[in-house]
C-alpha positions in Angstrom: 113.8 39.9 152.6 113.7 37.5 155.1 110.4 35.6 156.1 111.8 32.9 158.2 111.3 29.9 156.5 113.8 27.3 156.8 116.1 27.9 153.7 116.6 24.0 153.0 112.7 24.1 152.2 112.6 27.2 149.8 115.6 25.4 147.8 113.3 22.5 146.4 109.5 23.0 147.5 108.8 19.5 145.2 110.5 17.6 147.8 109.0 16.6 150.6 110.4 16.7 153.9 112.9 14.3 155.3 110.9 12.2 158.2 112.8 13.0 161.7 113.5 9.0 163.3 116.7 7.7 164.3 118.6 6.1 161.2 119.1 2.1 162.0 122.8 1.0 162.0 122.3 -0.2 157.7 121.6 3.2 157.0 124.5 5.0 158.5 126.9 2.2 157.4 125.4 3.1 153.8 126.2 6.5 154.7 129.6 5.8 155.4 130.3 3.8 152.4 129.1 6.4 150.2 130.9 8.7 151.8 134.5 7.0 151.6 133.7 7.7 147.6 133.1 11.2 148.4 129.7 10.5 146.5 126.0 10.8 147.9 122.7 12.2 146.3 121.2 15.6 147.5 118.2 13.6 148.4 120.2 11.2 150.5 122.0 13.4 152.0 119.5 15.8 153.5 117.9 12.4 154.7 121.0 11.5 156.4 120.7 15.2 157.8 117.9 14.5 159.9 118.5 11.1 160.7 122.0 10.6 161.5 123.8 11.2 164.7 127.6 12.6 164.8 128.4 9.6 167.1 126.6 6.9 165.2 129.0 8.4 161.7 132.3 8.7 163.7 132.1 4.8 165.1 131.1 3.4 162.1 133.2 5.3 160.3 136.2 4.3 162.4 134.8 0.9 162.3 134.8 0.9 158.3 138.4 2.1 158.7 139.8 -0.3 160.5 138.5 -3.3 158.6 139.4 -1.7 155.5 143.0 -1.3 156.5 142.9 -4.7 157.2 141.7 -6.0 154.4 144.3 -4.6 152.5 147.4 -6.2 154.9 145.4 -9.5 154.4 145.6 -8.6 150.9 149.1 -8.1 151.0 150.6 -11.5 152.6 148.3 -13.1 150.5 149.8 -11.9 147.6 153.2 -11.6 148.7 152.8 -15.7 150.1 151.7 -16.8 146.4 154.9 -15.2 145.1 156.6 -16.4 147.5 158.0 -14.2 149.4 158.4 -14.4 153.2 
């Protein structure tokens, strides 16, 4: 039976709903972070739900990416320079 209810309320009525305004650019890059460990809270998430925008994940997410990757080759010549290797 079917009484149109949104089923993301019926699954936890002690919860209250997620507030509907734009997520500021901390928030997503949180968002991100989290989910580069493939680990976020139900509560965050349904948050995120509301608040997040596909565009404002997939540029900060390639954002994150990028600086990530270079880290890493940063990482690299500095190691590879202290044992002195060219």
């Amino acid at each position: 039976m079917t009484t149109g209810a949104d089923p993301r309320e019926a699954a936890d009525p002690a919860q209250p709903a997620p507030e509907r305004r734009p997520a500021t650019l901390l928030e997503v890059a949180g968002a991100v972070f989290w989910s580069f460990f493939g680990v976020r809270k139900g509560a965050h998430m349904r948050r995120d739900a509301v608040t997040l925008k596909p565009h404002q994940v997939v540029l900060v997410g390639l954002i994150s990416g990028i600086v990530f990757v270079l880290a890493l080759i940063v990482l690299v010549h500095v190691i590879l320079k202290s044992a002195g290797v060219s």
